[in-house]
C-alpha positions as protocol buffer text, in pm:
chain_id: "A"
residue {
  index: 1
  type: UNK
  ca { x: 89 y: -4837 z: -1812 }
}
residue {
  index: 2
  type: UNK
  ca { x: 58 y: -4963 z: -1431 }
}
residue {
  index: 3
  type: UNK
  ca { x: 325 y: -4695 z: -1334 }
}
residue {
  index: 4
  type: UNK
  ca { x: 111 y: -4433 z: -1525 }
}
residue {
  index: 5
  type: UNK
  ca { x: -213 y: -4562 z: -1333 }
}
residue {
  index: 6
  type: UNK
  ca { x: -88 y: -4544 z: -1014 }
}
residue {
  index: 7
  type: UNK
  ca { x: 67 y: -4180 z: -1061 }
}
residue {
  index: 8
  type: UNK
  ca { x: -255 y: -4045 z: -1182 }
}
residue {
  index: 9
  type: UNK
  ca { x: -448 y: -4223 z: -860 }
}
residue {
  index: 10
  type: UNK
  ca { x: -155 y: -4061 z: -652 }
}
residue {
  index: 11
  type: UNK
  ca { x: -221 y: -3727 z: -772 }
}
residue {
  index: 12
  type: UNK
  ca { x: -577 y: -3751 z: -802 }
}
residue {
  index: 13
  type: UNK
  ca { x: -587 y: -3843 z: -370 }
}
residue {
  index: 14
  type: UNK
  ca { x: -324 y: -3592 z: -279 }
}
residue {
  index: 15
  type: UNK
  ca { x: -470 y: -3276 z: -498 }
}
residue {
  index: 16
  type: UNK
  ca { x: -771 y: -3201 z: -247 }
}
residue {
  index: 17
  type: UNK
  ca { x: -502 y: -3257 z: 77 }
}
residue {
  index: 18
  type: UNK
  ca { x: -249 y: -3027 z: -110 }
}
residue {
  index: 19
  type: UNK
  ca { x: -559 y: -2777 z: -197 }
}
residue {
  index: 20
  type: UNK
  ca { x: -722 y: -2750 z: 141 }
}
residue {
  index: 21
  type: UNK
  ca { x: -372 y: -2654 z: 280 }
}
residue {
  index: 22
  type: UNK
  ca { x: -404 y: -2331 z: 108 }
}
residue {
  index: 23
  type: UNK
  ca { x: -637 y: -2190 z: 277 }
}
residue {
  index: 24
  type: UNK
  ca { x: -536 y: -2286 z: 649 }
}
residue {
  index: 25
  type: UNK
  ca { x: -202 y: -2137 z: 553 }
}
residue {
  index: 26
  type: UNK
  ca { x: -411 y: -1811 z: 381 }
}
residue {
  index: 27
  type: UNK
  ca { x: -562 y: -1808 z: 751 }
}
residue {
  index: 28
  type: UNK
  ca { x: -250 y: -1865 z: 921 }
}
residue {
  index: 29
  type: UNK
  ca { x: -53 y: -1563 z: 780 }
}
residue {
  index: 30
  type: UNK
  ca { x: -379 y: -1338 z: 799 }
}
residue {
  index: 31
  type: UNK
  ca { x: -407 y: -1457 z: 1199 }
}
residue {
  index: 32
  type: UNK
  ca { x: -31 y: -1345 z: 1246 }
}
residue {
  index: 33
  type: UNK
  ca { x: -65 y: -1003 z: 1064 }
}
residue {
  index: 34
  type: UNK
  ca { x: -368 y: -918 z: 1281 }
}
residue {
  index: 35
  type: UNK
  ca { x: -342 y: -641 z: 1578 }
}
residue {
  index: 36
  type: UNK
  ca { x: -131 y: -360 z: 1670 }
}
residue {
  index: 37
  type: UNK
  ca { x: 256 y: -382 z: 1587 }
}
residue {
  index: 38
  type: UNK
  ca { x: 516 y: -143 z: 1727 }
}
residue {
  index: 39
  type: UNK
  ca { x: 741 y: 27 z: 1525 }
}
residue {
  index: 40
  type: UNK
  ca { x: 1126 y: -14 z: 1625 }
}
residue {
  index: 41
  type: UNK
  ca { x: 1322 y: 67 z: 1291 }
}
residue {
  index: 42
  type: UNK
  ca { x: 1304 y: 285 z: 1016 }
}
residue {
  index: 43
  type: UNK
  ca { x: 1572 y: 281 z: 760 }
}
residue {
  index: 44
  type: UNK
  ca { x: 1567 y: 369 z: 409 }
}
residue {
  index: 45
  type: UNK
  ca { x: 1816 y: 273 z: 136 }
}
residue {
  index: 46
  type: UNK
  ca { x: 1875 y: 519 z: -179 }
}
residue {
  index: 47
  type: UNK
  ca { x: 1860 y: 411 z: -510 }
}
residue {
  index: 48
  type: UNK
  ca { x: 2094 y: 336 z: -672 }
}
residue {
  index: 49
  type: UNK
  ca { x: 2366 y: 491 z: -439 }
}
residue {
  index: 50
  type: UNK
  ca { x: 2312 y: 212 z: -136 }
}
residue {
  index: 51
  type: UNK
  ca { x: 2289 y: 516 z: 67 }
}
residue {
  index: 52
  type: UNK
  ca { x: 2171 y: 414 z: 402 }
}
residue {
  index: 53
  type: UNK
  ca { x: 1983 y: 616 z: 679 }
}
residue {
  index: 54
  type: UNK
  ca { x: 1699 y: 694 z: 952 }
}
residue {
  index: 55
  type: UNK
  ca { x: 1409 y: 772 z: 748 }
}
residue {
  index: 56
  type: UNK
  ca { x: 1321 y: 1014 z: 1021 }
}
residue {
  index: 57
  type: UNK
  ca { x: 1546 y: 1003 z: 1273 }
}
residue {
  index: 58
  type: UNK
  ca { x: 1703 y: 761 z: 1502 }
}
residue {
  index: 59
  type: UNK
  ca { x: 1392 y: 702 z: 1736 }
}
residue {
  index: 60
  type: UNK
  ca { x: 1054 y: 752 z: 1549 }
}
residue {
  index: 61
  type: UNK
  ca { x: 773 y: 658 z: 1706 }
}
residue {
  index: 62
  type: UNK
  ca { x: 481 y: 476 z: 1534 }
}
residue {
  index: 63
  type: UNK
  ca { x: 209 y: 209 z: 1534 }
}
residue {
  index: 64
  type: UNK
  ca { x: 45 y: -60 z: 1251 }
}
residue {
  index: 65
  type: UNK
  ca { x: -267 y: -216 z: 1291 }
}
residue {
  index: 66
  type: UNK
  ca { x: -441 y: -525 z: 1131 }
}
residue {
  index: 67
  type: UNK
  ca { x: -759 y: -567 z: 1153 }
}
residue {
  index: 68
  type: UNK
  ca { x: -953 y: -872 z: 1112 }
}
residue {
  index: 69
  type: UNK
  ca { x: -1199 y: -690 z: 863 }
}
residue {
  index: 70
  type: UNK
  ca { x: -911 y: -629 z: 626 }
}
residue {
  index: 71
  type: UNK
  ca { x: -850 y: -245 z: 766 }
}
residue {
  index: 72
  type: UNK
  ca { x: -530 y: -139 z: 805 }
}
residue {
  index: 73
  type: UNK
  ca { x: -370 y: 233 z: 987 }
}
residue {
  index: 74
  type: UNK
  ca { x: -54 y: 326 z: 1011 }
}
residue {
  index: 75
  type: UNK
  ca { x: 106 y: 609 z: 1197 }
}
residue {
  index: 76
  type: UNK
  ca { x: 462 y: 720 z: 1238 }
}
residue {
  index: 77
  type: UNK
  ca { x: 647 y: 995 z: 1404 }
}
residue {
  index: 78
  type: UNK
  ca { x: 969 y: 1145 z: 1341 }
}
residue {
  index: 79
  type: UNK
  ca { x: 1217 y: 1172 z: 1669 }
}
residue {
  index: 80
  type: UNK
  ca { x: 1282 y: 1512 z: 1683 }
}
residue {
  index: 81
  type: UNK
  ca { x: 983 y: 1633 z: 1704 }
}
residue {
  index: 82
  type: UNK
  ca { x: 917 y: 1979 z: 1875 }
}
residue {
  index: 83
  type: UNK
  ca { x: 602 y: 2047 z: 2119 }
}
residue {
  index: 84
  type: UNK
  ca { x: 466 y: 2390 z: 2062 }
}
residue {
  index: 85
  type: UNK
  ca { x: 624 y: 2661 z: 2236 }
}
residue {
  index: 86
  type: UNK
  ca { x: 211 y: 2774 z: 2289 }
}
residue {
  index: 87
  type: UNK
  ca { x: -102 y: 2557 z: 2335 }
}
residue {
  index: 88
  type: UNK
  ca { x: -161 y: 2637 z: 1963 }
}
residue {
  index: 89
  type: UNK
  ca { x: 151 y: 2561 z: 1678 }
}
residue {
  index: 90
  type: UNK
  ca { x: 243 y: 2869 z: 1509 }
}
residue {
  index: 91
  type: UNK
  ca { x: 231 y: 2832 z: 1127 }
}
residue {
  index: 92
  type: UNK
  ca { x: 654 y: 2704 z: 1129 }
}
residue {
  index: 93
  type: UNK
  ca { x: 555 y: 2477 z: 1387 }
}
residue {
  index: 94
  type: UNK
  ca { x: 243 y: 2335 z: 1293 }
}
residue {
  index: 95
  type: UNK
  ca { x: 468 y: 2287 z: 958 }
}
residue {
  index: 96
  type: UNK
  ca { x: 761 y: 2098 z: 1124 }
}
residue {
  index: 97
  type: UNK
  ca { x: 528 y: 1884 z: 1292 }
}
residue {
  index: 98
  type: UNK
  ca { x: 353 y: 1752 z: 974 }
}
residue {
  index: 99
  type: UNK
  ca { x: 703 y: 1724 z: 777 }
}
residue {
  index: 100
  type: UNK
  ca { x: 769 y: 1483 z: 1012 }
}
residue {
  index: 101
  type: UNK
  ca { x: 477 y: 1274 z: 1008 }
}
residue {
  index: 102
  type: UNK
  ca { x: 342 y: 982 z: 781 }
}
residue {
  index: 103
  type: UNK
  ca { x: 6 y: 820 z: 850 }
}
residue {
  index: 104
  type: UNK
  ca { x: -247 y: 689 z: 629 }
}
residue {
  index: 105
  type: UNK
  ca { x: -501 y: 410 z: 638 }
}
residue {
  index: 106
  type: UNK
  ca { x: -734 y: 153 z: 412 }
}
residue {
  index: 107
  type: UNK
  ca { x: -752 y: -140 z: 337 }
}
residue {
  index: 108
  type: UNK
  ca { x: -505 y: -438 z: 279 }
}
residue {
  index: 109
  type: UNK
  ca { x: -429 y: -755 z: 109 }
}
residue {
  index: 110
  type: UNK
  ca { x: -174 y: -1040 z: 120 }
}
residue {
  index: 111
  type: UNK
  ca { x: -61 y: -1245 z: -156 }
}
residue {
  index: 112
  type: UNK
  ca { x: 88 y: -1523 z: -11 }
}
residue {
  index: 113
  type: UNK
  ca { x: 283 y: -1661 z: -267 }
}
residue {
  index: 114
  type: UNK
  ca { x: 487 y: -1319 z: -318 }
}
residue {
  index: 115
  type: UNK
  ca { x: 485 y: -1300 z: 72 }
}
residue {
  index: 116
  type: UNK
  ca { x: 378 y: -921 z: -26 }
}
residue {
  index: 117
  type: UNK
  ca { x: 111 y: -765 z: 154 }
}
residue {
  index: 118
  type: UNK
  ca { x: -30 y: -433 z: 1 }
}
residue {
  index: 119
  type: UNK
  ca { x: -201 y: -155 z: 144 }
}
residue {
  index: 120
  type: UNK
  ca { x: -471 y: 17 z: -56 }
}
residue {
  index: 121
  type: UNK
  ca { x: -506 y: 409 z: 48 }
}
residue {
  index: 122
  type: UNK
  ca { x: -817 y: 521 z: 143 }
}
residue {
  index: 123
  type: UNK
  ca { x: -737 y: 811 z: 358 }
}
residue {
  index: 124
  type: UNK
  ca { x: -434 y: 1035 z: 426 }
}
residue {
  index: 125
  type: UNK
  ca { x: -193 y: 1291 z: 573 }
}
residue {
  index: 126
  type: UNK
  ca { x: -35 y: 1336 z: 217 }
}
residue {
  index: 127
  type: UNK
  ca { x: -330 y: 1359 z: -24 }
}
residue {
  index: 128
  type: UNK
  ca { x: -103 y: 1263 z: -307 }
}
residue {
  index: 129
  type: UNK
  ca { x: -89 y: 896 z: -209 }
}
residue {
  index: 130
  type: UNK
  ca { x: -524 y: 878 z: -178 }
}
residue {
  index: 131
  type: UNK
  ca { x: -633 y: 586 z: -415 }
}
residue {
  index: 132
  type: UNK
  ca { x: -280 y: 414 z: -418 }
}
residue {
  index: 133
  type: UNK
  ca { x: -145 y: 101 z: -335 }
}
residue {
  index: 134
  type: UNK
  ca { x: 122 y: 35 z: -174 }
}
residue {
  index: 135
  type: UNK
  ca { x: 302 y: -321 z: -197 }
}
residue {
  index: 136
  type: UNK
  ca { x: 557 y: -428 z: 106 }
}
residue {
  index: 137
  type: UNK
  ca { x: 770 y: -775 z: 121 }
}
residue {
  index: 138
  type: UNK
  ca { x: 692 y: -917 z: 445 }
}
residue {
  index: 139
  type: UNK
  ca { x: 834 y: -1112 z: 701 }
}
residue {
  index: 140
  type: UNK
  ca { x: 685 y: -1273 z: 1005 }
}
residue {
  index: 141
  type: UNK
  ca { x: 944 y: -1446 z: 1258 }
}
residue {
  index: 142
  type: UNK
  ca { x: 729 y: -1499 z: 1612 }
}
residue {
  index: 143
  type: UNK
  ca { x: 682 y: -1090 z: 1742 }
}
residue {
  index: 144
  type: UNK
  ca { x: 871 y: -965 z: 1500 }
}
residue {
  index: 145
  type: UNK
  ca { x: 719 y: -792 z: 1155 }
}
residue {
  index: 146
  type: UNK
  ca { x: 986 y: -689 z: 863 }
}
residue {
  index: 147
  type: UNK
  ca { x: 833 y: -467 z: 571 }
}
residue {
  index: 148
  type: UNK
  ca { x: 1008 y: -355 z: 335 }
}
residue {
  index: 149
  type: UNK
  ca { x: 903 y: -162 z: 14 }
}
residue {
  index: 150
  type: UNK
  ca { x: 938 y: -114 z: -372 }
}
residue {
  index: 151
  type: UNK
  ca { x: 1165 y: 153 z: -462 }
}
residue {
  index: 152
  type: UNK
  ca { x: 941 y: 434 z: -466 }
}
residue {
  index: 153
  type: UNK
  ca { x: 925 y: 792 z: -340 }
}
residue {
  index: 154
  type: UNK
  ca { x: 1002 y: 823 z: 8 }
}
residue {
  index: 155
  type: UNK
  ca { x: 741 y: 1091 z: 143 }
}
residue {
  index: 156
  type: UNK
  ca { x: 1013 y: 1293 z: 423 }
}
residue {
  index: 157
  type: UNK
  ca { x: 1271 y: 1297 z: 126 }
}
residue {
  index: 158
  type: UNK
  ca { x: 1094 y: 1309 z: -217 }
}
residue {
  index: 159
  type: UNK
  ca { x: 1386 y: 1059 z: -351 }
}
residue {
  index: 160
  type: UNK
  ca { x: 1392 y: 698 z: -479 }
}
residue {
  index: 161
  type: UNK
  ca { x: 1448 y: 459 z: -209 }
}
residue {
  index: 162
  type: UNK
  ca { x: 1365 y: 139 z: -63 }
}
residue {
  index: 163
  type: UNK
  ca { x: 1252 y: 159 z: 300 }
}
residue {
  index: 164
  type: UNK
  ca { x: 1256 y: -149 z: 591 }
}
residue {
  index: 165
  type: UNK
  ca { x: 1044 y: -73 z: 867 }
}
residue {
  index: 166
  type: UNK
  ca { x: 1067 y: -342 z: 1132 }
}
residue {
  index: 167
  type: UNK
  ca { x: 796 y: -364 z: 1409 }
}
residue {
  index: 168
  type: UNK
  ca { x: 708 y: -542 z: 1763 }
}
residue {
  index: 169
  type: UNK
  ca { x: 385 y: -679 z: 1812 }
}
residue {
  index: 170
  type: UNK
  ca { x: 195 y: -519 z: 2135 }
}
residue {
  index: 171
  type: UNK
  ca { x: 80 y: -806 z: 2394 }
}
């Protein structure tokens, strides 16, 4: 009965420490997500082959932001990429440079628990993915960002795959 006491008194003083860690932790994670991270890798996996590769290209270019108002943008460029032969893109051109573009921005949310943060669509270059949410494993490690999606339909491709996109943060 004494041991039964004492466990409930333990419980009953460590609940509120154990509860108000949550939060500092919530605030943690959302202080290390915030500003503008450097993409440096792009490679997507196919389902269920294992089929690695650039998504587009050896060297894309690109750019995520956090915000501290929970607003998120992302852009990314493909490598080879062609400048107009004009100052304005003929139809092909203008073409090739949006198949080799992805950019869309919203809103996001992290779920620390699932160490997932998701990014809700608001506006984008591919109309399709308006309204969606998209839900990426992350992980932090000092500079360094690591997201990786679900499998899902890669936009340059149109097939199944899961896609790690690693980025440095901008000081």
């Amino acid at each position: 009965m004494k041991g039964m006491v004492f466990l409930m008194v333990l419980v009953a003083l460590a609940f509120p420490y154990l509860a108000s860690g949550l939060p500092d932790q919530r605030a943690s994670v959302q202080q290390q997500f915030l500003g503008t991270w450097k993409l440096v890798s792009y490679v997507g996996e196919e389902v269920p082959s294992g089929a690695r590769s650039d998504v587009m290209g050896p060297h894309p270019s690109g750019y995520i932001n956090y915000g501290p108002d929970g607003h998120m943008m992302v852009i990314i460029t493909g490598s080879d990429r062609k400048k107009p032969a004009g100052p304005v893109a003929t139809p092909e051109e203008a073409q090739a440079l949006l198949r080799s573009l992805l950019a869309y921005a919203g809103t996001y949310t992290i779920d620390l628990a699932a160490k997932t943060v998701t990014h809700h669509i608001e506006v984008s270059w591919d109309e399709t993915r308006i309204g969606e949410s998209h839900v990426r494993t992350y992980r932090l490690e000092s500079d360094r960002l690591t997201l990786t999606t679900q499998p899902s339909r890669d936009p340059a491709s149109g097939k199944q795959t899961v896609r790690t996109l690693i980025f440095e943060r901008l000081k």
